[in-house]
C-alpha positions as CSV (number, residue, x, y, z in Angstrom):
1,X,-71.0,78.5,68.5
2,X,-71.6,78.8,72.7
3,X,-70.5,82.2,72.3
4,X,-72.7,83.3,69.7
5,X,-70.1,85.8,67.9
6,X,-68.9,85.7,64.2
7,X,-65.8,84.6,63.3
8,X,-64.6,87.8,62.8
9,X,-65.1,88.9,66.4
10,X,-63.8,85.7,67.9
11,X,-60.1,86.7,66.2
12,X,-60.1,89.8,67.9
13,X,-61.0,88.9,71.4
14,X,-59.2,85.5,71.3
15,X,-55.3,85.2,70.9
16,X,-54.2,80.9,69.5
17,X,-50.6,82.2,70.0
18,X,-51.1,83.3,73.3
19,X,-48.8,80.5,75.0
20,X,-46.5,80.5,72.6
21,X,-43.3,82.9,73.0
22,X,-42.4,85.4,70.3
23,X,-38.7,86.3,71.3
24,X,-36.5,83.1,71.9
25,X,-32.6,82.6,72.5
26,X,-30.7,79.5,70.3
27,X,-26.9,79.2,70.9
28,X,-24.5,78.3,68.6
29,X,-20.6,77.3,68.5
30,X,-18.7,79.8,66.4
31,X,-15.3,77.9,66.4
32,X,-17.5,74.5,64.9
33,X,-20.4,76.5,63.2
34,X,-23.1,73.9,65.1
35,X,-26.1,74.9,67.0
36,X,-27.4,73.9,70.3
37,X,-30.0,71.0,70.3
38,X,-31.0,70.6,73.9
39,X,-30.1,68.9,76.6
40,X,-26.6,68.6,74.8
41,X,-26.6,67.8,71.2
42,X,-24.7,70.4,68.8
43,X,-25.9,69.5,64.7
44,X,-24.5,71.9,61.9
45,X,-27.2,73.6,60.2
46,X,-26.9,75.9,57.2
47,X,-28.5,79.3,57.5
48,X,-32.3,78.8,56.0
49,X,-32.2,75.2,55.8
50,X,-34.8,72.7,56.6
51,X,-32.1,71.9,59.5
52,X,-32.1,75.3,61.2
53,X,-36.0,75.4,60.6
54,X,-36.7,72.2,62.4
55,X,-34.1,73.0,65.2
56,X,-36.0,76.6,65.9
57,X,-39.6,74.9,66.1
58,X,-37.9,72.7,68.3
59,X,-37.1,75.3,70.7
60,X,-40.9,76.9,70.5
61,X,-42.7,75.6,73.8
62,X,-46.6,75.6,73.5
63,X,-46.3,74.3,69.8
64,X,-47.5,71.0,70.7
65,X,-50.6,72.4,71.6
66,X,-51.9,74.0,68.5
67,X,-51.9,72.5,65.3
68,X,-48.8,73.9,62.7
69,X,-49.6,74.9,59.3
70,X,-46.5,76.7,57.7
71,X,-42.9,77.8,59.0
72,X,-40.8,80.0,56.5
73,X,-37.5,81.7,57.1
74,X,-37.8,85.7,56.9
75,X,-34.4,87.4,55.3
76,X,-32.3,88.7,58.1
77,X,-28.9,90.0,57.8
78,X,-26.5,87.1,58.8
79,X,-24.1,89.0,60.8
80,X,-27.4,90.8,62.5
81,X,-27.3,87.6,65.0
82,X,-31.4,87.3,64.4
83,X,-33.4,84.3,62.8
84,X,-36.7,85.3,62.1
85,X,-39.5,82.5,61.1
86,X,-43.0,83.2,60.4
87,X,-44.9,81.0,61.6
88,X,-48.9,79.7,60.7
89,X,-50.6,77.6,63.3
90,X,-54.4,76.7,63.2
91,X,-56.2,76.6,67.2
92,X,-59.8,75.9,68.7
93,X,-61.4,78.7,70.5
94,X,-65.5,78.1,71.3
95,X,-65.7,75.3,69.2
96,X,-64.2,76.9,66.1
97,X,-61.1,77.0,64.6
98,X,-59.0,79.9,64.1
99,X,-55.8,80.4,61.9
100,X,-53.0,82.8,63.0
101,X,-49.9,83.8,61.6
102,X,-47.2,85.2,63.7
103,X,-43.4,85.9,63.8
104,X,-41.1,84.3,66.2
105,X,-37.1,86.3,66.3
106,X,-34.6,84.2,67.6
107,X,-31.4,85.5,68.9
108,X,-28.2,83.6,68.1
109,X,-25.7,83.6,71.8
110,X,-22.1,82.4,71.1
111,X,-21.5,79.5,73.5
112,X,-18.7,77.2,72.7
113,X,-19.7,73.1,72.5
114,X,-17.7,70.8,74.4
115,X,-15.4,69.9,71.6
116,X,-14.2,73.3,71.2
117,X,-14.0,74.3,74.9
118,X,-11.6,71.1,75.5
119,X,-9.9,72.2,72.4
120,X,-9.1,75.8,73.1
121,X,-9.0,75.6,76.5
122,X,-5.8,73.1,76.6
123,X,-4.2,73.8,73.5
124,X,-6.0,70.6,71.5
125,X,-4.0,68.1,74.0
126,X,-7.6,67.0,75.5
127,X,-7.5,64.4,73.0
128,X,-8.9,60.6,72.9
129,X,-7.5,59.7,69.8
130,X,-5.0,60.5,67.6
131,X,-4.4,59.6,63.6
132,X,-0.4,60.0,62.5
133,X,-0.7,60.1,58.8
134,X,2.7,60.2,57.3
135,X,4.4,58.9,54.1
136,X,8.1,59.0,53.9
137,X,8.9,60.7,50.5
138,X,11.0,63.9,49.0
139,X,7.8,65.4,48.2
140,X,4.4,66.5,49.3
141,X,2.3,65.5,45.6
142,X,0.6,62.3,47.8
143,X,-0.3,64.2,50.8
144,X,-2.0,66.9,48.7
145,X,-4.3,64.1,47.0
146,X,-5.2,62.5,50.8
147,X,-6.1,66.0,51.6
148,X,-8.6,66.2,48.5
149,X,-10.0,62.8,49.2
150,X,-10.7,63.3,52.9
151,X,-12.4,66.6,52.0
152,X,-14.8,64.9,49.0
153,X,-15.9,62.6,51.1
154,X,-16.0,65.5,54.2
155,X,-13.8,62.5,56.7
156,X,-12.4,65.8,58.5
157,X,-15.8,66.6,60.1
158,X,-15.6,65.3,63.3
159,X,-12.0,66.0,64.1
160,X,-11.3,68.2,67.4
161,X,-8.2,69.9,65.5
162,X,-6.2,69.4,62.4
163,X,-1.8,69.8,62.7
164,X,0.2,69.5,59.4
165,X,3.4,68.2,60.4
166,X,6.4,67.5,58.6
167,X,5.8,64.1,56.4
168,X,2.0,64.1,57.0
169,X,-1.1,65.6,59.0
170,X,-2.2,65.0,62.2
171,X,-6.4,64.9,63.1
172,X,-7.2,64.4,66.7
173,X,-10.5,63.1,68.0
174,X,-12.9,63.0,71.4
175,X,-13.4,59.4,70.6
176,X,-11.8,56.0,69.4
177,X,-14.5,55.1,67.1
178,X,-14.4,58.8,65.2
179,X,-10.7,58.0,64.4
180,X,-11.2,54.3,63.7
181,X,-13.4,55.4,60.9
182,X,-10.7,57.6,59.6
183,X,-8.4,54.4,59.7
184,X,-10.7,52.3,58.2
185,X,-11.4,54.9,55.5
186,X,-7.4,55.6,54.7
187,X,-7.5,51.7,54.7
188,X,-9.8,51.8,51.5
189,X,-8.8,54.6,49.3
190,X,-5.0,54.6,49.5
191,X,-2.2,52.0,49.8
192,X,-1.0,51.8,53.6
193,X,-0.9,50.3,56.9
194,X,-1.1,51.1,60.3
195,X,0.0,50.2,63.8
196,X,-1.7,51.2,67.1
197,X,-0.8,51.9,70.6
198,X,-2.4,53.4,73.8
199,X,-0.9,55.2,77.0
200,X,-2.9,55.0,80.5
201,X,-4.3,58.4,81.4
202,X,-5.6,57.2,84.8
203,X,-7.0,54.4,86.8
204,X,-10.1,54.7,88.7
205,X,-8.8,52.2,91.9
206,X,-12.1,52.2,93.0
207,X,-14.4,51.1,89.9
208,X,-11.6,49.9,88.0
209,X,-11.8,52.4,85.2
210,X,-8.9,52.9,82.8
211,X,-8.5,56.1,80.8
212,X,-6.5,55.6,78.0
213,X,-5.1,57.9,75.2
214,X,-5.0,55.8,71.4
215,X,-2.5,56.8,68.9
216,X,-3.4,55.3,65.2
217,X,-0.3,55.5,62.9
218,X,-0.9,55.5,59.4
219,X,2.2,54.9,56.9
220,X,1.4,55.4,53.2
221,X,3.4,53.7,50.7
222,X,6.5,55.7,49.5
223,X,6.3,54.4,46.1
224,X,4.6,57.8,44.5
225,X,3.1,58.6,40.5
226,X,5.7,59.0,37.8
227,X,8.6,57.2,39.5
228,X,10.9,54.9,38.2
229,X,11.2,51.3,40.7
230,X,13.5,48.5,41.0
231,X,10.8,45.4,41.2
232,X,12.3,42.8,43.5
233,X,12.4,39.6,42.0
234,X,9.6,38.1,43.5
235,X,7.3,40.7,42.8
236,X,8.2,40.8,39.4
237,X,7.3,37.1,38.9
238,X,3.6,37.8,40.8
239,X,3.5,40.4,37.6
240,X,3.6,37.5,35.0
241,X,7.3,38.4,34.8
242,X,6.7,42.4,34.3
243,X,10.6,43.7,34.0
244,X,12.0,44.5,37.0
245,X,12.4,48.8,35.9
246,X,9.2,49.9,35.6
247,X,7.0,53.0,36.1
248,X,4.2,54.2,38.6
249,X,1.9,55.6,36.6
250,X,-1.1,56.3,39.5
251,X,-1.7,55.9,42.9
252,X,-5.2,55.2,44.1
253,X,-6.5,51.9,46.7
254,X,-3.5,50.1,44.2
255,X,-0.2,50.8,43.0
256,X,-0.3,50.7,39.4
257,X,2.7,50.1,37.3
258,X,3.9,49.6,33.7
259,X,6.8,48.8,31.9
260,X,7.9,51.3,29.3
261,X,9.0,49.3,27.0
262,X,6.8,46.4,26.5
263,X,3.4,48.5,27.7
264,X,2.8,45.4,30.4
265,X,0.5,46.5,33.3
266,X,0.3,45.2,37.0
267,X,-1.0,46.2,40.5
268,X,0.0,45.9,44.0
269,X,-2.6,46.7,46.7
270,X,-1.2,47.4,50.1
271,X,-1.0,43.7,51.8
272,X,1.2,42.6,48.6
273,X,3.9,45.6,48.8
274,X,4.5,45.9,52.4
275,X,5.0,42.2,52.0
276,X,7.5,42.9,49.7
277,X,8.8,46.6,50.2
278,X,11.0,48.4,47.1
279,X,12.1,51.6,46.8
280,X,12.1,54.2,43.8
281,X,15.3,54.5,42.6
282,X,14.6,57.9,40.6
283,X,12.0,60.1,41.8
284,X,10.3,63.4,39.6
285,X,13.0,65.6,41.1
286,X,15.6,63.8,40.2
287,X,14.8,63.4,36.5
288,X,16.4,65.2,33.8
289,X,14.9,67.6,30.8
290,X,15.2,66.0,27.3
291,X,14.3,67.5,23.8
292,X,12.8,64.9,21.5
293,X,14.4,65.0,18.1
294,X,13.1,62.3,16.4
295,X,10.1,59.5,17.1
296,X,9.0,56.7,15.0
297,X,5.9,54.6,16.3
298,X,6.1,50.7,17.2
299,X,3.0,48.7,16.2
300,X,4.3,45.5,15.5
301,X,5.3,43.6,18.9
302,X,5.3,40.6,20.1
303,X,2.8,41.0,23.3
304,X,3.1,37.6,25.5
305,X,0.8,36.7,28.6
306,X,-0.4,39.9,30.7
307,X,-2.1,42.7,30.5
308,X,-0.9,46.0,28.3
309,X,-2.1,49.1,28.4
310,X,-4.3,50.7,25.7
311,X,-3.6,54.3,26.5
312,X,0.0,54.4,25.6
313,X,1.6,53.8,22.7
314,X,5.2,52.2,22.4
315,X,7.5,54.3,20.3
316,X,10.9,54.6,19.1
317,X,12.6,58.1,20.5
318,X,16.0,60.1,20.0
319,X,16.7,62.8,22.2
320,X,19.4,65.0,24.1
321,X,19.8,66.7,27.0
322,X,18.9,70.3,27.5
323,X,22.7,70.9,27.9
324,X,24.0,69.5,25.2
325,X,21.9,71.0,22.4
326,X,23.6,72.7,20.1
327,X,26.8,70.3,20.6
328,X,28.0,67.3,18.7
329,X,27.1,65.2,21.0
330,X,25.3,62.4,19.8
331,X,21.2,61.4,20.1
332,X,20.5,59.4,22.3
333,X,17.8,56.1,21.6
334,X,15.5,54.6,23.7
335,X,11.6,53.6,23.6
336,X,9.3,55.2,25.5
337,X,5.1,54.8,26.1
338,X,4.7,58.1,25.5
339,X,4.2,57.6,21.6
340,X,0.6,59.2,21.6
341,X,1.5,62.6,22.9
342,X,5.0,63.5,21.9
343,X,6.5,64.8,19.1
344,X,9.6,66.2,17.5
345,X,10.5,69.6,19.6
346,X,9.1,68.7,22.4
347,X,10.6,68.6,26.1
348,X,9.9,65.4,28.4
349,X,11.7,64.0,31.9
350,X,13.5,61.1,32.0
351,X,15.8,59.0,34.1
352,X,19.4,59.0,32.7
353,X,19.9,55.0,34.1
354,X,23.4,54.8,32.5
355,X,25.1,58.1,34.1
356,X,22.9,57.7,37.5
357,X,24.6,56.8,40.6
358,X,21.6,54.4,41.9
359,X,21.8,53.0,45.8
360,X,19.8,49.8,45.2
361,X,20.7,46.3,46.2
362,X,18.3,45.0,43.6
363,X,19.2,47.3,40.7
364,X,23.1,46.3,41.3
365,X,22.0,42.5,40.6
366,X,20.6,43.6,37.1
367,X,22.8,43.3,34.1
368,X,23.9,46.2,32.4
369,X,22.3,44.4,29.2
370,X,18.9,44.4,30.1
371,X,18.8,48.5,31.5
372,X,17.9,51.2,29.1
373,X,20.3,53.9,28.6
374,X,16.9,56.3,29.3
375,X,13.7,55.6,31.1
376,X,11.7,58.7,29.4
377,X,8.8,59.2,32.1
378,X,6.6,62.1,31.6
379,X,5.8,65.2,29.0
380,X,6.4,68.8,30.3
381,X,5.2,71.8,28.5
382,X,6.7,75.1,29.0
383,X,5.7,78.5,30.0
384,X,4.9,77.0,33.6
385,X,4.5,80.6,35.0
386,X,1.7,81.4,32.4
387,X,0.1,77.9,33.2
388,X,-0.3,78.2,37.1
389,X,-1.2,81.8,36.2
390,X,-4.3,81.0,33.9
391,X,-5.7,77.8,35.8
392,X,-9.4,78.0,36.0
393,X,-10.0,75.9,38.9
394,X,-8.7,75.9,42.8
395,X,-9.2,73.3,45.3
396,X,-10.4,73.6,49.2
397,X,-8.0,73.3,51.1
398,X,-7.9,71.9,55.3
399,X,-7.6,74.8,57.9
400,X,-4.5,74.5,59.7
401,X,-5.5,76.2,62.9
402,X,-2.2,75.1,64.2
403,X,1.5,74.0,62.5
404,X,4.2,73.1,64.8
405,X,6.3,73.4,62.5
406,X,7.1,75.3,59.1
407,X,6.3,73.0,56.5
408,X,6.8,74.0,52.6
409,X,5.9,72.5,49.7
410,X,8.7,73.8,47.6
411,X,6.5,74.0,44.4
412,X,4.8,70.6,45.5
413,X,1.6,72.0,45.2
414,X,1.6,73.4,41.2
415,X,3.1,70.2,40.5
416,X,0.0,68.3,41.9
417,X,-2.3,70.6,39.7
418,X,-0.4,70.2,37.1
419,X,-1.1,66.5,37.2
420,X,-4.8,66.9,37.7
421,X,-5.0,68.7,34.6
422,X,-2.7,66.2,32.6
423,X,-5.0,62.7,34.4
424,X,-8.3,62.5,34.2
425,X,-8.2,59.8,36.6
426,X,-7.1,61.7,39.3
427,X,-9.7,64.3,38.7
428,X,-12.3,61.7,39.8
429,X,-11.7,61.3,43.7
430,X,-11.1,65.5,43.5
431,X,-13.5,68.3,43.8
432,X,-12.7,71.4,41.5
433,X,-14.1,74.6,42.1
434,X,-14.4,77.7,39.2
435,X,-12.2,79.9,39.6
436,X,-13.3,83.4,38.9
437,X,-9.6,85.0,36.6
438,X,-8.9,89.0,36.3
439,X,-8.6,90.4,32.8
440,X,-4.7,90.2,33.1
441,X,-5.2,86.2,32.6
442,X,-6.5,86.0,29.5
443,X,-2.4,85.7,27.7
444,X,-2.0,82.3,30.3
445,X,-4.8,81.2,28.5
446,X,-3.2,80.9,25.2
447,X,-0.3,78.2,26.8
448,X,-1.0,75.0,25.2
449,X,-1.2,72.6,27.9
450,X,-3.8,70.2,28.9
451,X,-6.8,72.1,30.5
452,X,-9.6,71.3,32.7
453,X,-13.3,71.2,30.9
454,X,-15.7,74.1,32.3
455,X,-18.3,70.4,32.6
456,X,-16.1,69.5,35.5
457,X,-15.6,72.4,38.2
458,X,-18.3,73.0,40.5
459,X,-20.1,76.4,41.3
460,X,-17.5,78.0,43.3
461,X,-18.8,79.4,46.9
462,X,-18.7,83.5,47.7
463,X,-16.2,83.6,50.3
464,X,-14.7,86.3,53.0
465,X,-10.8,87.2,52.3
466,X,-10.2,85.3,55.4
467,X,-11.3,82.3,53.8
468,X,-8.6,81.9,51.9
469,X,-5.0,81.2,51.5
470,X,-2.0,82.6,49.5
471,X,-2.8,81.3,46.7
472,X,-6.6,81.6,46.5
473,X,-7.7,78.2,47.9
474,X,-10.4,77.9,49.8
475,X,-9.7,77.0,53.6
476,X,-12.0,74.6,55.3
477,X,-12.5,73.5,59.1
């Protein structure tokens, strides 16, 4: 080489690294967990991912000058507020090329993003757009599985703030088109509709610029799962003539519904019910406990045109109410579609039609010959304490940085669980988490209920105390 030295010799005189700096500052949002990609873009990086590793190399001036080999992360204490990457770059130095290896620290600086300054510093109201999502129901059970769908597919993410109100949730947004794709999205998974306004900010005289706020309100069907409806007449005949009392039995982009007595099967997607908008007349709180005292299955019917379901089975049923056991009254009869799972002891809900006092202008036209004197809806199984005790999965859960107002589920929220274990189509659109039960658990265990299979729940994540709520769910931005 022109200066006639041995490798060796040429690595201690000559320094590859020498424009490159060792100690370098990154920033990052604490309130959105993003980090600063200059001149003004904030990405959310995981600590030691190929994310974080491509945003420090980023930040390394002089790289682009040498020829990089290998980047690694080197463990650091996360709350030590230090990334440390060891870095191998290759250089030319009198006509020979020398490898060096060297390690760059980075200190994290708290600075708040845009987002998050507009957010705390006026109280969320710098907002572009905002999505009203409300359904007007007794219960919270449908807002709970919204929650779980926005979540799985992580819809929340570029919301400036999140408000549970009373009915629904609020999620504002810096930008039309972030809460247009939250429409658009509702639009697809659930049955609703929506309206939209705008209110004038200000007006630029001068260039003729309007700043507008948009408001996107989302109304979810009230019809809900295990409720008893009236079928207008109309709707009834655009369900090859399914009987006007029927069932929800799930709630997903349709409505699904099924007579309990013949086992006929329809579906109503959004467009057709607000077309054509019923009511339930008997929702879950309002039925009434029954204990089954005799059941005889029904094979032999004659099916017409239509579709049936396969997973029920008709069935012939006596019961009596929880209040009248151990009097003369007499058993009640009635069919059910719950053939496949009950049996003689055990408890179920069901809408007493003929002592109900229903406010219905279509279920007043209906003769008293074609109602049943009960519409049997749904199995329960008891020791409900022991159950919500000894459930081995939890759900995440939104972070509501701020409620205007005190909402409670009033037992809402074990019902919904209770349904995830008892349909394993629900359990599709929801992500369950293992759930790690003390020793005191083991008795729940022994309640025979329908239980979630270990092959379903995902690794749960180690989280802080603060990161959860009440009841052990995990809290989410």
């Amino acid at each position: 080489n022109p200066a006639n030295m041995c490798v060796a010799c040429i690595r201690t005189r000559v320094d590859v690294s020498e424009n490159i700096p060792k100690q370098v500052v990154i920033h990052f949002c604490r309130f959105c967990e993003r980090y600063l990609q200059p001149p003004s873009t904030w990405i959310a990086c995981s600590l030691e991912s190929r994310e974080l590793l491509a945003l420090c190399l980023k930040k390394l001036k002089g790289l682009n000058k040498v020829r990089l080999v290998d980047a690694s992360f080197i463990w650091t204490e996360p709350h030590s507020k230090r990334i440390k990457v060891n870095v191998t770059i290759q250089g030319e130095a009198f006509g020979t090329i020398l490898q060096q290896q060297f390690v760059v620290e980075y200190t994290v600086h708290y600075q708040m993003c845009e987002v998050c300054c507009k957010q705390k510093g006026s109280d969320g109201e710098a907002w572009r757009a905002l999505v009203q999502i409300r359904q007007r129901t007794i219960h919270k059970k449908t807002m709970f599985y919204v929650e779980q769908i926005i979540l799985k597919h992580n819809m929340h993410k570029d919301a400036m703030n999140i408000k549970e109100m009373e009915g629904g949730i609020n999620f504002y947004y810096n930008a039309k088109n972030n809460a247009r794709k939250m429409v658009d999205f509702m639009m697809a998974v659930i049955p609703c509709q929506y309206k939209t306004s705008q209110e004038l900010v200000s007006h630029d005289i001068q260039s003729n610029v309007f700043n507008y706020k948009y408001t996107f309100f989302v109304e979810i069907t009230r019809i809900c799962k295990d409720e008893v409806v009236c079928l207008p007449l109309s709707v009834s005949r655009y369900l090859n003539h399914m009987s006007q009392i029927a069932i929800c039995t799930r709630i997903s982009d349709n409505i699904h519904l099924m007579d309990p007595l013949t086992l006929k099967i329809g579906q109503l997607n959004a467009g057709q019910y607000f077309r054509d908008q019923f009511d339930a007349i008997c929702h879950q709180k309002q039925l009434r406990e029954f204990m089954v005292m005799n059941i005889e299955p029904v094979y032999n019917t004659d099916k017409q045109y239509g579709s049936y379901s396969h997973k029920h089975q008709l069935a012939d049923v006596w019961v009596l109410p929880l209040n009248s056991l151990g009097t003369d009254d007499q058993e009640i009869h009635t069919r059910t579609h719950l053939g496949n799972i009950l049996q003689c002891g055990d408890y179920v809900l069901g809408f007493d039609v003929a002592h109900a006092v229903v406010n219905n202008a279509v279920f007043d036209k209906m003769k008293q010959s074609q109602l049943p004197d009960i519409i049997l809806v749904k199995k329960i199984y008891p020791e409900k304490v022991k159950r919500n005790k000894g459930r081995n999965f939890r759900l995440r859960r939104l972070r509501k940085g701020s409620v205007t107002e005190t909402v409670t589920d009033d037992g809402d929220y074990n019902d919904f669980l209770e349904d995830l274990e008892e349909d394993p189509e629900l359990r599709k659109n929801v992500n369950l988490y293992k759930r790690q039960k003390p020793q005191w658990m083991a008795e729940a265990e022994e309640v025979i209920a329908p239980k979630v299979g270990l092959e379903e729940l995902l690794d749960d994540l180690v989280l802080e105390p603060a990161d959860t709520d009440e009841n052990g769910n995990m809290l989410t931005e």
